[in-house]
C-alpha positions in Angstrom: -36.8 40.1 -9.3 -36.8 38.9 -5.7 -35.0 40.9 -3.4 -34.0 40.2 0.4 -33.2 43.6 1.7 -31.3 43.1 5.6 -30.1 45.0 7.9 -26.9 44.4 9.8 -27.4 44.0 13.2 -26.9 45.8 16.5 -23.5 47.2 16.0 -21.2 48.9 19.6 -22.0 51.8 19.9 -24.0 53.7 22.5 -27.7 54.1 21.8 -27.5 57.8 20.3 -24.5 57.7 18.4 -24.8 59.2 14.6 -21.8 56.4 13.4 -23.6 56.5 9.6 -20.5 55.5 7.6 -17.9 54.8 10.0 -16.8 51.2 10.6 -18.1 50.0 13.6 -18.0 46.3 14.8 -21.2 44.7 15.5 -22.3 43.8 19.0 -20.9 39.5 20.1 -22.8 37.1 20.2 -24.6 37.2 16.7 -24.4 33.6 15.5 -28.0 32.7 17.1 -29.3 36.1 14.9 -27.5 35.0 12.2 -29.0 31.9 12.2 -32.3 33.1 12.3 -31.5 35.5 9.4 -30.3 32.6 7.6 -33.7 31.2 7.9 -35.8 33.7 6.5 -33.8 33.3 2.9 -33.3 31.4 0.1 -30.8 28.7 -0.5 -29.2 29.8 -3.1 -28.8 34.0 -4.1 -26.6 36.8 -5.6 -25.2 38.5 -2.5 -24.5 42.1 -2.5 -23.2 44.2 0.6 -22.0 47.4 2.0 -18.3 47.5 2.4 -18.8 48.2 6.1 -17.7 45.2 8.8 -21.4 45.6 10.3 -22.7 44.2 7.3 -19.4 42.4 6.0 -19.4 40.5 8.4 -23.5 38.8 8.3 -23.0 38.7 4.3 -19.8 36.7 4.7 -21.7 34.8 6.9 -24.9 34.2 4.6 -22.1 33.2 1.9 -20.8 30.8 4.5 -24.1 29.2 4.4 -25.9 29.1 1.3 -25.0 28.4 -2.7 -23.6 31.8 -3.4 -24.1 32.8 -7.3 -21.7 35.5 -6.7 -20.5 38.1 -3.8 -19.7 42.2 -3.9 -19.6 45.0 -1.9 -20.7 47.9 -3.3 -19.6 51.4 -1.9 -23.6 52.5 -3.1 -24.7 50.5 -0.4 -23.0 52.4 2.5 -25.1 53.9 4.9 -25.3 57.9 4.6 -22.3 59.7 5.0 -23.2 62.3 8.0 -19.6 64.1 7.5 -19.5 66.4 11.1 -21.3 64.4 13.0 -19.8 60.8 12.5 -19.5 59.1 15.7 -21.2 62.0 17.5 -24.1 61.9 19.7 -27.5 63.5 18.9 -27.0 65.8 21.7 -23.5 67.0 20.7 -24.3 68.4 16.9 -25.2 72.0 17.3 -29.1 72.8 17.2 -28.7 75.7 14.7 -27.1 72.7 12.3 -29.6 69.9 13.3 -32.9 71.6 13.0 -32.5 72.7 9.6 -31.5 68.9 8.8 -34.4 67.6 11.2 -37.1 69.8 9.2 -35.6 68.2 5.6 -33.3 65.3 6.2 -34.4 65.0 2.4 -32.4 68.0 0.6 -29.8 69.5 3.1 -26.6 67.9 3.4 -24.4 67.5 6.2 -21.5 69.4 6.6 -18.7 67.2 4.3 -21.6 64.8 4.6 -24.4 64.0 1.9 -28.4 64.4 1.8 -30.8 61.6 2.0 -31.6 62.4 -2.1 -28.0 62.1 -2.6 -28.2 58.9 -0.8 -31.0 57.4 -2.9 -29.4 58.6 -5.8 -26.7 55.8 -5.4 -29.4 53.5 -4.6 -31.0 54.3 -7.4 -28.1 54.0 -9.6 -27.4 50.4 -8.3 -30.9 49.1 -8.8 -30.6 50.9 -12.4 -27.2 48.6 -12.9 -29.3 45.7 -11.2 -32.0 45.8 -13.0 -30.3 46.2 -16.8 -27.9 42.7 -16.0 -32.0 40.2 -16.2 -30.8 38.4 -13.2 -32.6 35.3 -12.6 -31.5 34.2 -9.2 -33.0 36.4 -5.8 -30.4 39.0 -4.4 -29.6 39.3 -0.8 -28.8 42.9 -0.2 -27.0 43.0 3.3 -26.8 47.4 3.9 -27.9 50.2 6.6 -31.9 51.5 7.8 -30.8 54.4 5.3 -30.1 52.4 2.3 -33.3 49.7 3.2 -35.5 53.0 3.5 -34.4 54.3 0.2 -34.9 50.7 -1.6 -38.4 51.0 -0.3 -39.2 54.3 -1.5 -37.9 53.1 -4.6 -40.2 50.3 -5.0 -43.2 52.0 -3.6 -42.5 55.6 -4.8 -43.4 56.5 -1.5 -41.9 60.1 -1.4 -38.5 61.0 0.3 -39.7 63.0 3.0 -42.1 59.7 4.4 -39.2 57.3 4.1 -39.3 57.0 8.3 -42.3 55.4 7.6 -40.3 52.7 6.4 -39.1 50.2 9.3 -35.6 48.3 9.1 -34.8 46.9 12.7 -31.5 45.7 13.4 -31.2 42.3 11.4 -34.2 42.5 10.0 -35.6 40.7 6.5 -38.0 42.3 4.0 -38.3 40.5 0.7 -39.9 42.7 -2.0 -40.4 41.7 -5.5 -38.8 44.4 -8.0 
């Protein structure tokens, strides 16, 4: 199965700014990003995206633009839900809560947030779904650096704790094969 994993680009908020699953706008002008996003796919796909408007938003657009199969947002894709510390900066979350996080993003959980195994839990139930439906067509998965990171550990069993290793820039295309 041919996947295009992308991630939504530069969104408004500050540089520093944990905004995980709130609903940020991306940053204007996009269309000439878009259009080299556009380029790097195929013409025709099954288009899946987070619910978010940062990746809305470039999926709608990608719809716009190509022979859609068929289109869904999936609450799975959302980026990780950092509960607390949504829309704060680095700086302002308490040390004596970040440290223990920063030392294993992997199984502590925000407060009223998730983990990063809880997050690739829902990645891993959605690829599950994916992969028991035999599509035939390449899927264009429009989601967060979390989600892209988690699809990659997936597919390369890299282990949790290296999923940094992983790279997803801002509107960014990596095609694996599942």
């Amino acid at each position: 199965m041919e996947i295009y994993l992308i991630r939504h680009t530069e969104t408004i908020c500050e540089k520093g700014i944990c905004y995980g699953q709130s609903d940020v706008e991306i940053a204007e002008p996009f269309d000439t990003i878009f259009e080299n996003i556009l380029s790097h796919l195929p013409s025709e796909a099954i288009i899946f995206s987070s619910p978010l408007k940062r990746c809305v938003t470039l999926a709608k657009y990608i719809q716009n633009n190509i022979k859609t199969i068929s289109y869904q947002e999936d609450n799975r894709l959302k980026e990780m839900n950092f509960g607390d510390w949504e829309l704060k900066t680095w700086n302002e979350i308490p040390s004596e809560q970040l440290n223990p996080w920063m030392e294993d993003f992997v199984n502590i959980r925000v407060a009223n947030g998730e983990s990063f195994v809880e997050l690739h839990e829902r990645v891993g139930d959605f690829l599950t779904e994916i992969k028991s439906k035999n599509i035939n067509f390449p899927l264009i998965i429009v989601a967060h650096a979390g989600i892209i990171r988690s699809f990659l550990c997936h597919h390369t069993l890299l282990p949790l704790k290296d999923a940094f290793q992983n790279k997803a820039d801002f509107g960014e295309v990596i095609k694996i094969n599942f």
